[in-house]
C-alpha positions as a LaTeX table, in Angstrom:
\begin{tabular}{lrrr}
\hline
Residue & $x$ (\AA) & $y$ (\AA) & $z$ (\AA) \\
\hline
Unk1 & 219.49 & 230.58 & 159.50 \\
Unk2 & 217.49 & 227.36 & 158.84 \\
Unk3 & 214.26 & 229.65 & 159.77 \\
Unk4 & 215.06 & 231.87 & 157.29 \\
Unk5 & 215.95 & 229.26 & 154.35 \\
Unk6 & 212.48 & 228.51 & 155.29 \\
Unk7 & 210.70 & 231.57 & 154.71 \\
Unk8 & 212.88 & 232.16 & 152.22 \\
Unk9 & 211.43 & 228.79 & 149.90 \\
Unk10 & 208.09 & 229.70 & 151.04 \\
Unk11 & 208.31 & 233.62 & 149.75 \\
Unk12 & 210.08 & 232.37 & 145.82 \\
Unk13 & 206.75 & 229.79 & 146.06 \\
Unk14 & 204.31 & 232.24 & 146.44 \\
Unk15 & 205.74 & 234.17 & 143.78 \\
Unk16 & 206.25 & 231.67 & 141.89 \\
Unk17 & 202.40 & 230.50 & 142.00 \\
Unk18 & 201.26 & 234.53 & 140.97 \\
Unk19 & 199.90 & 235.27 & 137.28 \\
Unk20 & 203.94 & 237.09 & 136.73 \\
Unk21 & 205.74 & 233.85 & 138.04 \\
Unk22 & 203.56 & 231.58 & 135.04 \\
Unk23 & 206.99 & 232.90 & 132.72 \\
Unk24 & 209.21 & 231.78 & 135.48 \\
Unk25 & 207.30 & 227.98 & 136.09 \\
Unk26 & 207.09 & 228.10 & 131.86 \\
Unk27 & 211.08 & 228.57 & 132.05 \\
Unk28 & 211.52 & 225.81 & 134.54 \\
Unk29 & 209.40 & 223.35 & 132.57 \\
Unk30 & 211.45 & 223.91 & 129.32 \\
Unk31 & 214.81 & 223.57 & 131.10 \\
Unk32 & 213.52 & 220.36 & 132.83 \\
Unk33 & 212.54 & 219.04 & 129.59 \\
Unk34 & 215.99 & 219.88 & 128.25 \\
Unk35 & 217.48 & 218.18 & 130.75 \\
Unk36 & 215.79 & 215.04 & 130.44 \\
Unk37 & 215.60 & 214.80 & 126.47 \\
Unk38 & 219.67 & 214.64 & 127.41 \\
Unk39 & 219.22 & 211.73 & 130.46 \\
Unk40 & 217.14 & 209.90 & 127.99 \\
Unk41 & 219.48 & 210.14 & 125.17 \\
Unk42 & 222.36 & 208.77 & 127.36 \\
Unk43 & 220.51 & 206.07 & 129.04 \\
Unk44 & 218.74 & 204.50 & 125.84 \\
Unk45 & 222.29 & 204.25 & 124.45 \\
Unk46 & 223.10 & 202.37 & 127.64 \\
Unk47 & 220.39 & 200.35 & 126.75 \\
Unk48 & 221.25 & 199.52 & 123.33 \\
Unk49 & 216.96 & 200.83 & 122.54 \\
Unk50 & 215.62 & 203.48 & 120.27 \\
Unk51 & 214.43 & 207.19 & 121.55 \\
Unk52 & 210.71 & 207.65 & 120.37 \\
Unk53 & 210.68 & 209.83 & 118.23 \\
Unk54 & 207.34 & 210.94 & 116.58 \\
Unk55 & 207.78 & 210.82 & 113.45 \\
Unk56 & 209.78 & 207.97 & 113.42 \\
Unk57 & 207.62 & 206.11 & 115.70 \\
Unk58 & 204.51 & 206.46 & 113.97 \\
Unk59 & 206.44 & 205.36 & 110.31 \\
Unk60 & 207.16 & 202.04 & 112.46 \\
Unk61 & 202.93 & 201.51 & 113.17 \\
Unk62 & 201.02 & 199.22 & 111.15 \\
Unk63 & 199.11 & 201.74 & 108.87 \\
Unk64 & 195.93 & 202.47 & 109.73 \\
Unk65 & 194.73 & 205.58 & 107.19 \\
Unk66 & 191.03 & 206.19 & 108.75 \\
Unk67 & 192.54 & 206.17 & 112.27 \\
Unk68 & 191.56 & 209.17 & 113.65 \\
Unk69 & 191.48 & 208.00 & 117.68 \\
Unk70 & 193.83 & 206.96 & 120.41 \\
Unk71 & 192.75 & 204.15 & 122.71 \\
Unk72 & 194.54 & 204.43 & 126.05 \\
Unk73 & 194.09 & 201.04 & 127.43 \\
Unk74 & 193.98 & 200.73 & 131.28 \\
Unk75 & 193.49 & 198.05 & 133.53 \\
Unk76 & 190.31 & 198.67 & 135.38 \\
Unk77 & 187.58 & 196.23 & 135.97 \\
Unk78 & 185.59 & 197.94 & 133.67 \\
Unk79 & 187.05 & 196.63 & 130.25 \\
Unk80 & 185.74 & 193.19 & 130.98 \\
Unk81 & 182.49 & 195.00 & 130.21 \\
Unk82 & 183.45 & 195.79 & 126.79 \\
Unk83 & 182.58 & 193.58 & 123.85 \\
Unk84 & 183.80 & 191.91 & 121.05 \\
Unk85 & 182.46 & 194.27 & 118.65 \\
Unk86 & 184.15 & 197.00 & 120.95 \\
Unk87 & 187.53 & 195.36 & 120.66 \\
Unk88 & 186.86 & 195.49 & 116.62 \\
Unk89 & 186.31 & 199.06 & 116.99 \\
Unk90 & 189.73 & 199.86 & 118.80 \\
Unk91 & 191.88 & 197.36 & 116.37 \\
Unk92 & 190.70 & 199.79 & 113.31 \\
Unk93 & 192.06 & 203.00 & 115.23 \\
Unk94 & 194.82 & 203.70 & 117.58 \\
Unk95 & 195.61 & 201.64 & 120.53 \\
Unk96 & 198.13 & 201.28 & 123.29 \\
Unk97 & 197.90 & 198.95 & 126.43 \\
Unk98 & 199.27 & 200.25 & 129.92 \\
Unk99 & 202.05 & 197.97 & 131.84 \\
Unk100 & 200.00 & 194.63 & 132.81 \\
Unk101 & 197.93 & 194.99 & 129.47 \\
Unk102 & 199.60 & 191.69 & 128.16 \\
Unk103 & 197.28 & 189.47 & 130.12 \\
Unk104 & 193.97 & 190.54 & 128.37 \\
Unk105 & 194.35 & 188.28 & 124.89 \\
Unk106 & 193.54 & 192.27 & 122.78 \\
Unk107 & 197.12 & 193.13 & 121.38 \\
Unk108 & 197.60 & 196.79 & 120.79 \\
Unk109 & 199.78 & 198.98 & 118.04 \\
Unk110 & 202.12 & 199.35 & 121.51 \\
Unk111 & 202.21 & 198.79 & 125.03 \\
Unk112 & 203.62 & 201.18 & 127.62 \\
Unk113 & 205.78 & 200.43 & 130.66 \\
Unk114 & 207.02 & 202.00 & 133.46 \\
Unk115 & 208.63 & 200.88 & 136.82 \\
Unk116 & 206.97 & 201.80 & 139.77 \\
Unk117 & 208.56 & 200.03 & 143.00 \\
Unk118 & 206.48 & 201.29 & 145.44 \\
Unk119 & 203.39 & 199.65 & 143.88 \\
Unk120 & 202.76 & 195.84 & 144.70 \\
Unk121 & 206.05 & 193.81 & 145.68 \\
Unk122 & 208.27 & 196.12 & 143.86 \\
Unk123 & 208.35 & 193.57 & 141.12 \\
Unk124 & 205.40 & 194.18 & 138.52 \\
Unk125 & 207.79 & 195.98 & 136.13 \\
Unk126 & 209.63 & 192.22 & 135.52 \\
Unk127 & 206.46 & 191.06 & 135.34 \\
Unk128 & 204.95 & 193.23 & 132.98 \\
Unk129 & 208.27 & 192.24 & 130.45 \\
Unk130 & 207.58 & 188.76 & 130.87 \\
Unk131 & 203.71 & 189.13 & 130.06 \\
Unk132 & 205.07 & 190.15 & 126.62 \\
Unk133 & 206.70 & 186.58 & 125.51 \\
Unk134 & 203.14 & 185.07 & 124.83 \\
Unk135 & 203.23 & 184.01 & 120.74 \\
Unk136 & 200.29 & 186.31 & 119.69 \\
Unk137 & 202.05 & 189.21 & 121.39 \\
Unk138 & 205.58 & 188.40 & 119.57 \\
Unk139 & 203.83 & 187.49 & 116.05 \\
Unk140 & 202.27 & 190.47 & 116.23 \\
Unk141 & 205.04 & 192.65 & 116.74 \\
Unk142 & 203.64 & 195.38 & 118.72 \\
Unk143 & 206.22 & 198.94 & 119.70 \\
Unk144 & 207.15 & 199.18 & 122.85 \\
Unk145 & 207.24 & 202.35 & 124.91 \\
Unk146 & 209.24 & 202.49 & 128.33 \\
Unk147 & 210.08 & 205.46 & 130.48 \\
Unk148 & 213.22 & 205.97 & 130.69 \\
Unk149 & 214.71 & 203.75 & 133.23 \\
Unk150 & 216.75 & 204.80 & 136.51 \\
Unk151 & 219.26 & 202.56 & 137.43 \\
Unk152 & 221.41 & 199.08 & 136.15 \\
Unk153 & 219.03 & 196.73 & 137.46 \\
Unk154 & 215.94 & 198.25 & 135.79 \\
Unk155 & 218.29 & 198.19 & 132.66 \\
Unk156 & 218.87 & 194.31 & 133.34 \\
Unk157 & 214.81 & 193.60 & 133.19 \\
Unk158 & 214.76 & 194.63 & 129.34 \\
Unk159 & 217.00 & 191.77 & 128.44 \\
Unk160 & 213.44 & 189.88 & 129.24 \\
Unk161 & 212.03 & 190.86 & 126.34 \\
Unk162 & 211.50 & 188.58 & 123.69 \\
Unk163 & 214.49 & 188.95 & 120.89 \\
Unk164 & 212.14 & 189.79 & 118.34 \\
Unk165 & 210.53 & 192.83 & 120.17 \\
Unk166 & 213.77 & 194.26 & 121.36 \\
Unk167 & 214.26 & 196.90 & 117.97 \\
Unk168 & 210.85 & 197.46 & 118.46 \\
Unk169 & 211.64 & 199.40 & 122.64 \\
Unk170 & 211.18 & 203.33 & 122.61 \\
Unk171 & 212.40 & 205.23 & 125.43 \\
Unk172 & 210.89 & 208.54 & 126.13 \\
Unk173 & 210.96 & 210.89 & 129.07 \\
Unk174 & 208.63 & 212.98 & 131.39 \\
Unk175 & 208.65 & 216.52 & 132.79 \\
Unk176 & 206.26 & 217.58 & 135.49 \\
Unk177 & 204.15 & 220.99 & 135.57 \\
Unk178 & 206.10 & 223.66 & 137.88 \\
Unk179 & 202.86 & 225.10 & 139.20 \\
Unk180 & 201.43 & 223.70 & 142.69 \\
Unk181 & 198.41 & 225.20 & 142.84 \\
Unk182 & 195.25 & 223.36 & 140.78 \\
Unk183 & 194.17 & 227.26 & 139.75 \\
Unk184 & 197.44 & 227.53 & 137.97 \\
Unk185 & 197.23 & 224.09 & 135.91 \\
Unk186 & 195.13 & 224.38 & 133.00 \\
Unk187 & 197.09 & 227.57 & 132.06 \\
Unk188 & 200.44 & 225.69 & 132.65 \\
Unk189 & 199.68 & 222.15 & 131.01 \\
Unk190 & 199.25 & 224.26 & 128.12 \\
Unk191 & 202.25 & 226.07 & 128.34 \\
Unk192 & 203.92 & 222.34 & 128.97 \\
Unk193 & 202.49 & 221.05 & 126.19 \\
Unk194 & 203.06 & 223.65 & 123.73 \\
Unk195 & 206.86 & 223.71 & 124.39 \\
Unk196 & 207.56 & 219.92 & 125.09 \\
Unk197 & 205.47 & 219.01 & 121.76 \\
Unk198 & 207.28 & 221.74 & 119.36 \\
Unk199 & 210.62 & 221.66 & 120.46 \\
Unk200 & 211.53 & 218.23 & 122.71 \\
Unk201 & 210.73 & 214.93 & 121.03 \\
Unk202 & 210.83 & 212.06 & 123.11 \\
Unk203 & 209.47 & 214.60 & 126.29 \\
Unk204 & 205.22 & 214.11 & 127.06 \\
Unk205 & 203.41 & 216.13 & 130.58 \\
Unk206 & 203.36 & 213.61 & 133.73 \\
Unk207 & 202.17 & 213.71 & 137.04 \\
Unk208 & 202.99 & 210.07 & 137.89 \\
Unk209 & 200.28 & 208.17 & 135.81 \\
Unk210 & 200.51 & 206.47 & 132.91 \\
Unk211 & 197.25 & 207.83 & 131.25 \\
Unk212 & 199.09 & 211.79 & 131.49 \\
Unk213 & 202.04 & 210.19 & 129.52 \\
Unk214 & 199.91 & 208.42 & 127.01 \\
Unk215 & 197.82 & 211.51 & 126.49 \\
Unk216 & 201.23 & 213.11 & 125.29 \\
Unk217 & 201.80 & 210.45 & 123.19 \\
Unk218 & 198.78 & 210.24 & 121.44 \\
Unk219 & 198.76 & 213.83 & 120.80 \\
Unk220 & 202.25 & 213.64 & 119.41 \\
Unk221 & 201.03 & 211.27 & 117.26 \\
Unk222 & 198.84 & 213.32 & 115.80 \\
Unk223 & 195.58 & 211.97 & 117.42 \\
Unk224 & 193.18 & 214.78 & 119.11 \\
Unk225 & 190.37 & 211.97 & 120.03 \\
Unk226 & 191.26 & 210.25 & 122.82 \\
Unk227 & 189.20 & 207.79 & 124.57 \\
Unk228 & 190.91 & 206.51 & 128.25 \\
Unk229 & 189.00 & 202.85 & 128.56 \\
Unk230 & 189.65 & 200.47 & 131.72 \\
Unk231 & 190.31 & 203.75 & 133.41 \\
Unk232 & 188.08 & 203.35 & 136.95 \\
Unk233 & 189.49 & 205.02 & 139.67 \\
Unk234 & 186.94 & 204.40 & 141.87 \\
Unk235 & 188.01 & 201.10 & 142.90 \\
Unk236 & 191.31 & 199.59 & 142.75 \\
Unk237 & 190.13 & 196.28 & 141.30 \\
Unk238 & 192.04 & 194.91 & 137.87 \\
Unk239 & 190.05 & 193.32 & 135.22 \\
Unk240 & 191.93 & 190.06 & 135.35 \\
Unk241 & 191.14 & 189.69 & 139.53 \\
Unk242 & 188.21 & 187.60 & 140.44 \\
Unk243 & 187.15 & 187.12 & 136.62 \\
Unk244 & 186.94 & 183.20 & 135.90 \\
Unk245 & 188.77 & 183.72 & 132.37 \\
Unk246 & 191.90 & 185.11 & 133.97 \\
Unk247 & 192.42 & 183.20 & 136.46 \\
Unk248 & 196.06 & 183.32 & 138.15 \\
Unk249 & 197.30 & 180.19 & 137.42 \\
Unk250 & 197.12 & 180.78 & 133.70 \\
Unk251 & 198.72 & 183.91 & 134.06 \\
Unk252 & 202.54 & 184.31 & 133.93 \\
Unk253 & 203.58 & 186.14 & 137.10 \\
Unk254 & 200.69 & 187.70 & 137.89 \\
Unk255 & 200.93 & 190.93 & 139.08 \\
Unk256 & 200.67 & 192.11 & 142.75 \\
Unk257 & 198.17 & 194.26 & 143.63 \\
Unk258 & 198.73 & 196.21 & 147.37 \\
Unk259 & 196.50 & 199.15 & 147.23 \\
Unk260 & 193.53 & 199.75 & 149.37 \\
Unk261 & 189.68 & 198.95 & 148.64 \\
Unk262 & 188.71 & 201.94 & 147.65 \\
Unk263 & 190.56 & 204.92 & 144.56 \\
Unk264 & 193.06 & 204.16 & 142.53 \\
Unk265 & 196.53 & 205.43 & 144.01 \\
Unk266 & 196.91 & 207.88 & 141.52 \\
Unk267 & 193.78 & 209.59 & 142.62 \\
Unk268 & 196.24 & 210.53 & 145.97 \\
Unk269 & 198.49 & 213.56 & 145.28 \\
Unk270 & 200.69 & 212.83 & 148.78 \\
Unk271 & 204.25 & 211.13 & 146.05 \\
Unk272 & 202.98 & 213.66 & 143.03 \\
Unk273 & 202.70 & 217.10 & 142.03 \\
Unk274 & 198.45 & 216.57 & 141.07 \\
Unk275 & 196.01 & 213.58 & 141.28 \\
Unk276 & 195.49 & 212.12 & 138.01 \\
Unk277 & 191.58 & 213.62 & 138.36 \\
Unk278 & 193.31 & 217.40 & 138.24 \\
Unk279 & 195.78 & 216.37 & 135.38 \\
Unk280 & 193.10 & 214.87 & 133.76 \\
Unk281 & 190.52 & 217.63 & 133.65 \\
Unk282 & 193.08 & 220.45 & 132.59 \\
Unk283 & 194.64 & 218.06 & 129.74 \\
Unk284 & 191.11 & 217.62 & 128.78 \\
Unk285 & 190.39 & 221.71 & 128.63 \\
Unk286 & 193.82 & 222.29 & 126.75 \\
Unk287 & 192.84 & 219.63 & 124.22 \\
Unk288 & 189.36 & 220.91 & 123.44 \\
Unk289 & 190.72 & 224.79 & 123.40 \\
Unk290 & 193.70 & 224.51 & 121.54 \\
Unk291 & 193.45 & 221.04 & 119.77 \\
Unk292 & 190.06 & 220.81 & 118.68 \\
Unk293 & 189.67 & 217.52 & 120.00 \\
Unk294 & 188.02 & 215.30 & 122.67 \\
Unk295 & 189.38 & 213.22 & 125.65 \\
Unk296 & 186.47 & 210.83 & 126.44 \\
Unk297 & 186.04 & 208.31 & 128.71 \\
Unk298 & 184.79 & 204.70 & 127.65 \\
Unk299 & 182.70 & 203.92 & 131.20 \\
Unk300 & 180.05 & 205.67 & 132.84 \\
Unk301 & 181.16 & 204.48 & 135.76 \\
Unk302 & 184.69 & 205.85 & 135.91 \\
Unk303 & 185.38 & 208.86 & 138.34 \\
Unk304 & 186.71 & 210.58 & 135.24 \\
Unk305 & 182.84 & 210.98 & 134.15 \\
Unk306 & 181.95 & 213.43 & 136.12 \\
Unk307 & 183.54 & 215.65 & 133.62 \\
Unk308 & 184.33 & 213.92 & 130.73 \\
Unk309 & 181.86 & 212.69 & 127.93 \\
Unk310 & 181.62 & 209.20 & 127.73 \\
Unk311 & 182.45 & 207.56 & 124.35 \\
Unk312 & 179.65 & 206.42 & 122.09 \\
Unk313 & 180.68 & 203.53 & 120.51 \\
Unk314 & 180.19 & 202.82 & 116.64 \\
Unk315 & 176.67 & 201.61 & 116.16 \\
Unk316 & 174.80 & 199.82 & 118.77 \\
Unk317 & 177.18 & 197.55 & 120.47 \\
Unk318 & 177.50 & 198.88 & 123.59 \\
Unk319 & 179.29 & 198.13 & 126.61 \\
Unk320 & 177.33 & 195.50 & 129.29 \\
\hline
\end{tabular}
């Protein structure tokens, strides 16, 4: 019987990968996202924190009229090539700074979070909460967006948070594609997209990396120029490890990094549905197609620029 539960899985796969079976995956994707819009509702209300909320979110942003681009702020060695003038240049649009963000002394419109045990000691989500009581940070009032957390003692780790930041945490969910074939993605991140965008606030595309969240939430922000900076993936070195003006004594817990010498771990598919190079390229196609806008990337150096156009900063102050 086992054999044939087998065959069985592997038969409703392969029809569910053909050109017919993209209204079945489309199906799954919106009852998914149903489903969590519900777990997030019930566990930011255990939380005592907002949902975000588009609309609502973007009415809480300092205003910023000429904005018209989303800075997705990684931490790859590559932003410590970036300049002052190229700092000015993000703090007039968009901005938002991915989980260890806090140490670089730039302070975003919002940082992102998310707890991910199986990367360093299991710890760097605490960490990332603490990074956030440093005055500039708190005096600045940035929003805070977490994903939606999964248990009582991720819960605990937001009492961290400095009092005056705590009506200021978002908590918003994720769905993944249904599709497990790379041929079937572009046409299915737009189907994703187009449903969690319309009809499930609160909901953005993953496939377990922060960059495919904040993609989502720039776009449902209204923000179709993107620009993914300290984005490598090449390497797996941070921009605050072996750089003199970050050195770890001066940094509050700093974070643990365990991953090997050589790609980023979300460039490995093995604990997610796509690398973050698949998700990546298909966002970037839907975008252009149905957008109108641009997903750059701010290095040459990044893997990401094999495909993507890298992002010509405003007049001549370039990168080093």
């Amino acid at each position: 019987m086992k054999g044939w539960s087998s065959w069985g899985k592997k038969l409703a796969r392969c029809a569910l990968e053909t050109t017919a079976g993209s209204f079945v995956r489309k199906a799954v994707v919106a009852r998914e996202a149903r489903l969590e819009e519900a777990c997030v509702a019930t566990l930011a209300q255990q939380a005592g924190v907002s949902i975000f909320h588009p609309q609502n979110f973007g009415g809480k942003l300092e205003a910023k009229p000429s904005a018209d681009t989303f800075f997705i702020l990684g931490s790859g060695g590559s932003i410590n090539a970036l300049t002052p003038g190229n700092f000015e240049e993000i703090g007039r649009q968009r901005s938002v700074g991915i989980n260890n963000w806090p140490i670089h002394d730039f302070v975003p419109d919002m940082y992102s979070f998310d707890s991910v045990p199986w990367v360093g000691d299991g710890n760097n989500f605490r960490r990332s909460m603490d990074l956030l009581r440093r005055e500039d940070i708190v005096n600045a009032r940035p929003l805070v967006l977490v994903v939606r957390l999964k248990n009582p003692g991720e819960l605990k780790v937001l009492e961290t948070i400095p009092p005056e930041l705590r009506d200021n945490v978002h908590f918003y969910g994720r769905v993944m594609p249904a599709t497990r074939k790379v041929k079937n993605l572009t046409r299915d991140v737009r189907d994703a997209l187009a449903s969690v965008l319309s009809r499930r606030d609160g909901i953005v595309l993953d496939s377990g990396a922060s960059i495919v969240r904040m993609v989502g939430i720039g776009l449902s922000l209204g923000y179709k120029n993107i620009v993914l900076t300290g984005v490598d993936l090449n390497n797996t070195q941070y921009f605050w490890e072996n750089e003199p003006s970050y050195k770890a004594e001066s940094v509050i817990n700093s974070p643990v990094n365990n991953q090997g010498p050589t790609t980023h771990e979300t460039t490995n598919a093995w604990n997610r549905p796509f690398s973050v190079v698949d998700m990546v390229q298909s966002l970037a196609a839907v975008v252009a197609e149905d957008f109108g806008g641009q997903i750059f990337i701010a290095s040459a150096e990044s893997t990401l620029a094999s495909f993507l156009p890298v992002y010509s900063w405003a007049g001549l102050d370039e990168p080093d």
